[in-house]
DRENKOLFI-979846 format. One record per residue (C-alpha): residue number from 0; chain; y, z, x. Coordinates in nm, 2 decimals. Layout:
N
+--------+------+--------+--------+--------+
| vexmar | nuti |      y |      z |      x |
+--------+------+--------+--------+--------+
|    NUM |    A |      Y |      Z |      X |
...
+--------+------+--------+--------+--------+
REM end
This chain:
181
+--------+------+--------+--------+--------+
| vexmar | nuti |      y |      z |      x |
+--------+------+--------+--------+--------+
|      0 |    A |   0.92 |  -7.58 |  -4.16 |
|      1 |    A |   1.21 |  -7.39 |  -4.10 |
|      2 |    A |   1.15 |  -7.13 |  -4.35 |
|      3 |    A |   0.82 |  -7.10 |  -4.16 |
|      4 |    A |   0.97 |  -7.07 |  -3.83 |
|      5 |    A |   1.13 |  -6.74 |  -3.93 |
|      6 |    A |   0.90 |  -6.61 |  -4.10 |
|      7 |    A |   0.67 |  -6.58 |  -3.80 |
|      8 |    A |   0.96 |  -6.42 |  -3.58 |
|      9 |    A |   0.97 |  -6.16 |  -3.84 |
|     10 |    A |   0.65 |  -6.11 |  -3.80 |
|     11 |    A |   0.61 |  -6.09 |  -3.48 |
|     12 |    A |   0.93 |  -5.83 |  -3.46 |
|     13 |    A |   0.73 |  -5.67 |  -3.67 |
|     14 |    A |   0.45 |  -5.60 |  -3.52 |
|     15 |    A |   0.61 |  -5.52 |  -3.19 |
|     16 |    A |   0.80 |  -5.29 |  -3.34 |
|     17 |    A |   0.51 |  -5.09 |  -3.52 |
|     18 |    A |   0.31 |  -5.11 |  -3.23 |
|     19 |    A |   0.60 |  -4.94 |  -3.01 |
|     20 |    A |   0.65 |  -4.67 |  -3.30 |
|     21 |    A |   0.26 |  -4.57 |  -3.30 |
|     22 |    A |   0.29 |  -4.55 |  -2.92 |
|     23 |    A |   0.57 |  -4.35 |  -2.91 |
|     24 |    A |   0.41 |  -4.11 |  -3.21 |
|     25 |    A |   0.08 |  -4.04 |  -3.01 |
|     26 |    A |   0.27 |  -3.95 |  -2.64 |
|     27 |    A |   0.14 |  -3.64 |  -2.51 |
|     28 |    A |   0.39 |  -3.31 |  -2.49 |
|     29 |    A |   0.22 |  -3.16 |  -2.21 |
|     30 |    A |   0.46 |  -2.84 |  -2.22 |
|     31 |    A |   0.25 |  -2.70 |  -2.53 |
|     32 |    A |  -0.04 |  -2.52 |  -2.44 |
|     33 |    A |  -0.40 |  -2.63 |  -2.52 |
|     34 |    A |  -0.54 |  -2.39 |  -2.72 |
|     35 |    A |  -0.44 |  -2.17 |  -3.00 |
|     36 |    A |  -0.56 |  -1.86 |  -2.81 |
|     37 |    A |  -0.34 |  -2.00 |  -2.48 |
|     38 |    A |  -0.04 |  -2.03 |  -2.74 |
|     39 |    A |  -0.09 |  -1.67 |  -2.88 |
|     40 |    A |  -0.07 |  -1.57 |  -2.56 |
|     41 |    A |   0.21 |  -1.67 |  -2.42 |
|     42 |    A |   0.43 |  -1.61 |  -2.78 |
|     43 |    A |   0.29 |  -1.26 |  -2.75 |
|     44 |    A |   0.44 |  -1.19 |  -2.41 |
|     45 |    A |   0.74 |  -1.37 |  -2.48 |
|     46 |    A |   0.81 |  -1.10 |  -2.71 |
|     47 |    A |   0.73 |  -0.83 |  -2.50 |
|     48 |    A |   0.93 |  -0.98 |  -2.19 |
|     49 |    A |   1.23 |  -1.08 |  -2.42 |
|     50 |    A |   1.20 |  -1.42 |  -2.25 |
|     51 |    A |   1.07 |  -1.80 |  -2.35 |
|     52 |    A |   0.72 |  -1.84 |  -2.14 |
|     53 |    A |   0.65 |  -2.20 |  -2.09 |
|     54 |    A |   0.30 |  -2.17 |  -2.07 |
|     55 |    A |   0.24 |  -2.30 |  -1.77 |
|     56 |    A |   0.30 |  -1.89 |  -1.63 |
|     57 |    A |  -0.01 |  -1.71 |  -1.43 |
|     58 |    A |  -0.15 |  -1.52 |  -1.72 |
|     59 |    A |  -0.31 |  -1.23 |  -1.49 |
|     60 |    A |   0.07 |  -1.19 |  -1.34 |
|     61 |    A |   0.22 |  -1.17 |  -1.72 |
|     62 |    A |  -0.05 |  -0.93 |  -1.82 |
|     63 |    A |   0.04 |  -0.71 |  -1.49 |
|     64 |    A |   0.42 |  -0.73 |  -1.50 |
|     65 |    A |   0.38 |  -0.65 |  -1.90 |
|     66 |    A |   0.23 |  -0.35 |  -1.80 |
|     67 |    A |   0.50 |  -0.18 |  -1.61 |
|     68 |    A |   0.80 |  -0.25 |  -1.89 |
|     69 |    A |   0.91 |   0.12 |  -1.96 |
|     70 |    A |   0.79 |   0.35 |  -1.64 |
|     71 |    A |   1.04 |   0.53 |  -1.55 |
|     72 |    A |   1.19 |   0.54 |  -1.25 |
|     73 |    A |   1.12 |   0.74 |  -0.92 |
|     74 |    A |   1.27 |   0.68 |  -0.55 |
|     75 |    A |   1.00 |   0.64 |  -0.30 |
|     76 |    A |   0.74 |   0.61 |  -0.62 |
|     77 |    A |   0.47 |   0.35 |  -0.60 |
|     78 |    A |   0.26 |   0.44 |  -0.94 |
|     79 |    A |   0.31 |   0.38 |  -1.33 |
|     80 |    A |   0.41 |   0.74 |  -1.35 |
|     81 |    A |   0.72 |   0.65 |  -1.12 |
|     82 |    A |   0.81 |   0.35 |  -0.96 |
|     83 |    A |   1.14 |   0.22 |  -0.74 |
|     84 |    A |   1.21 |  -0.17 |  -0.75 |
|     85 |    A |   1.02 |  -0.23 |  -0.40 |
|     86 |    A |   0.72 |  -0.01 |  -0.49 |
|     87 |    A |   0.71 |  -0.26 |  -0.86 |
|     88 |    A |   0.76 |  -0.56 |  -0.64 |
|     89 |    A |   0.49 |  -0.44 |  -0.35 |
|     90 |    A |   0.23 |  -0.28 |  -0.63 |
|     91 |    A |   0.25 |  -0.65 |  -0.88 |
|     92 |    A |   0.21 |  -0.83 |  -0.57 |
|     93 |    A |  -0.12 |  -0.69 |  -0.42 |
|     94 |    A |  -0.27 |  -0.61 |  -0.79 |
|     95 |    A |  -0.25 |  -0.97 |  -0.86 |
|     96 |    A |  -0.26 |  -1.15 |  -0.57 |
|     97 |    A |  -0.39 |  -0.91 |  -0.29 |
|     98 |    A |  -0.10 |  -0.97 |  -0.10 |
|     99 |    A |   0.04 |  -0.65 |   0.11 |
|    100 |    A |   0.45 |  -0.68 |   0.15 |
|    101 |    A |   0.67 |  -0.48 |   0.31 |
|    102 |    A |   0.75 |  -0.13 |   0.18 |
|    103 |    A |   1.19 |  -0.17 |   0.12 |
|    104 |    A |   1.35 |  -0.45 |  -0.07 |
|    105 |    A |   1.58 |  -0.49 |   0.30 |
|    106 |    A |   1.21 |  -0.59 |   0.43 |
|    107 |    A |   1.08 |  -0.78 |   0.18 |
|    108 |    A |   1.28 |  -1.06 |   0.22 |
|    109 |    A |   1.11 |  -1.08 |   0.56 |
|    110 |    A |   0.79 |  -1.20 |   0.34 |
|    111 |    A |   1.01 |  -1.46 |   0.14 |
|    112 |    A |   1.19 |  -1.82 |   0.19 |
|    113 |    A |   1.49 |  -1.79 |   0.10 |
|    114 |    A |   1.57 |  -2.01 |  -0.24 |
|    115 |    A |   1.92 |  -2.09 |  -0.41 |
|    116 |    A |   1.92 |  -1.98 |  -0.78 |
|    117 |    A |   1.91 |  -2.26 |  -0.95 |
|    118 |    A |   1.55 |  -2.37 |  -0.83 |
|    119 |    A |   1.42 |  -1.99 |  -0.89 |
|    120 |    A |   1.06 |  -2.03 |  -1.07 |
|    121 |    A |   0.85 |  -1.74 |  -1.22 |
|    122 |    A |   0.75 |  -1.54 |  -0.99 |
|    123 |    A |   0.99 |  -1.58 |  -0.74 |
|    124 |    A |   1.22 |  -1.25 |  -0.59 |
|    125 |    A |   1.57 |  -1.18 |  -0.63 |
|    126 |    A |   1.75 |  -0.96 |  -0.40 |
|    127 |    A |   2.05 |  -0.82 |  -0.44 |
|    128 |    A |   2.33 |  -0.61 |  -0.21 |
|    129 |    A |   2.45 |  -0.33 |  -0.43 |
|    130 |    A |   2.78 |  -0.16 |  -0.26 |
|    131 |    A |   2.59 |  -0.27 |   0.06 |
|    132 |    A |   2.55 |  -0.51 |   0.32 |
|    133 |    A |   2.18 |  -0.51 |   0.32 |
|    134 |    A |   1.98 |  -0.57 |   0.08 |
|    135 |    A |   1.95 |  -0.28 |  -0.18 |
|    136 |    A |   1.75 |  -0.42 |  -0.49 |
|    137 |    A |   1.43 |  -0.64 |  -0.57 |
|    138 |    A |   1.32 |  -0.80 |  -0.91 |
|    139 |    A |   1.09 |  -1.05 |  -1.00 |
|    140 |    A |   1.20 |  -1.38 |  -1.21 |
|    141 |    A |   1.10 |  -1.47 |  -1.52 |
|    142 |    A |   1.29 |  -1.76 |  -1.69 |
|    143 |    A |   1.57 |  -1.85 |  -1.81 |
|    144 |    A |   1.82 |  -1.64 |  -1.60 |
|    145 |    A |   1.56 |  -1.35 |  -1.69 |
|    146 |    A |   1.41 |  -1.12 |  -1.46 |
|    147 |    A |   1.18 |  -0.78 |  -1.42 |
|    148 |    A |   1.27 |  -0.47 |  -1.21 |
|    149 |    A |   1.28 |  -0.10 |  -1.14 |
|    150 |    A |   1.65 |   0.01 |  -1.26 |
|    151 |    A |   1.72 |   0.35 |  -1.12 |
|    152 |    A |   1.85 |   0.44 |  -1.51 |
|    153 |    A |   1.63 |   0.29 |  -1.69 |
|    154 |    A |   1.27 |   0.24 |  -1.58 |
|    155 |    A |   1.09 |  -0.12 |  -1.55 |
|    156 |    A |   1.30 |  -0.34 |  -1.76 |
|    157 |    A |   1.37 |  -0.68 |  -1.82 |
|    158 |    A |   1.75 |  -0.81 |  -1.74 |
|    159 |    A |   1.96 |  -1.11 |  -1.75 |
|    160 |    A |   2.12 |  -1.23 |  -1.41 |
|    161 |    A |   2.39 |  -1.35 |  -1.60 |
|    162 |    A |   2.52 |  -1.01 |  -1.68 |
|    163 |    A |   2.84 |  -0.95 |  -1.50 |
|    164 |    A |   2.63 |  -0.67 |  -1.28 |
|    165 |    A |   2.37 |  -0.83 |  -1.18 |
|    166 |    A |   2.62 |  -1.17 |  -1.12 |
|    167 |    A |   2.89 |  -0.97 |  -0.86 |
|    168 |    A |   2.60 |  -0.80 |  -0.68 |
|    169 |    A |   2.33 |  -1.08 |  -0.59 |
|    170 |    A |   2.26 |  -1.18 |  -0.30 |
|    171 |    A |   1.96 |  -1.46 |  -0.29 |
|    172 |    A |   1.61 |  -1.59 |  -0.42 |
|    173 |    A |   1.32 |  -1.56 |  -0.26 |
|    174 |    A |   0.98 |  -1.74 |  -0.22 |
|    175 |    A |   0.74 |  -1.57 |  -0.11 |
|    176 |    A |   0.56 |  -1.70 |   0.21 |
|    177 |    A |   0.39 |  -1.43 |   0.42 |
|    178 |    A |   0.18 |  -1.11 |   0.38 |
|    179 |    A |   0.29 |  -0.84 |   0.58 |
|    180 |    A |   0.09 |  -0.81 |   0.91 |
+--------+------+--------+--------+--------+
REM end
């Protein structure tokens, strides 16, 4: 009687605890994307941003941002063939969204919320005050400290705000909230 006692509390332990592995084996990760085709898409622009996409990302906005890596840079320029941070910022913003921003980064962040860094999302604008005190410089986050913008040596490329540069000279996020009147 005994013997039988224990055997069906081993039992029973038993099947609670395959039950609670099965459950635990079938959750849902919902940070992977759906489809294959979803998945290929967001590795491919991973590589060409240099930056881990979670999936979740506006795939118009990557596409559009993706487009710009490389032009070169041109004060005042507004085009692929030359392009200043505010013109990248202004030109993404109204291709994608049809919103209309203001023309200087010192302006734009009269479109934008102003966010502390650590709840920046993609998407969001970074301003920073460059041997200035106004704001001098626009980009526009990615992930993971990442971001994309005009650099007046380089072109549209993707940085790291962790780079000591980029860490002395920022000033805030930004969250867009308003079109330009």
């Amino acid at each position: 009687m005994i013997f039988s006692a224990v055997k069906y509390k081993i039992l029973f332990f038993s099947v609670v605890l395959m039950v609670f592995t099965v459950a635990c084996r079938t959750s849902k990760n919902t940070n992977i994307p759906v489809s294959p085709e979803s998945a290929d898409f967001y590795k491919k622009y991973s590589e060409i941003l240099g930056v881990e996409l979670t999936g979740k990302e506006d795939k118009k906005f990557i596409e559009a941002i993706a487009g710009w890596i490389g032009t070169p840079y041109l004060y005042g320029g507004t085009t692929k063939k030359g392009v200043d941070c505010s013109g990248f910022v202004k030109a993404i913003y109204n291709d994608v969204y049809n919103m209309s921003l203001y023309r200087t980064a010192n302006d734009i962040v009269k479109n934008c919320k102003m966010i502390d860094k650590k709840d920046l999302k993609t998407g969001d604008l970074i301003f920073f005050k460059i041997k200035s005190d106004k704001v001098t410089h626009v980009g526009i986050y990615l992930n993971n400290g990442k971001f994309i913008h005009a650099s007046s040596s380089k072109g549209v490329i993707v940085s790291n705000l962790k780079d000591a540069y980029f860490t002395k000279y920022y000033y805030s996020g930004g969250r867009i909230i308003k079109k330009m009147k």
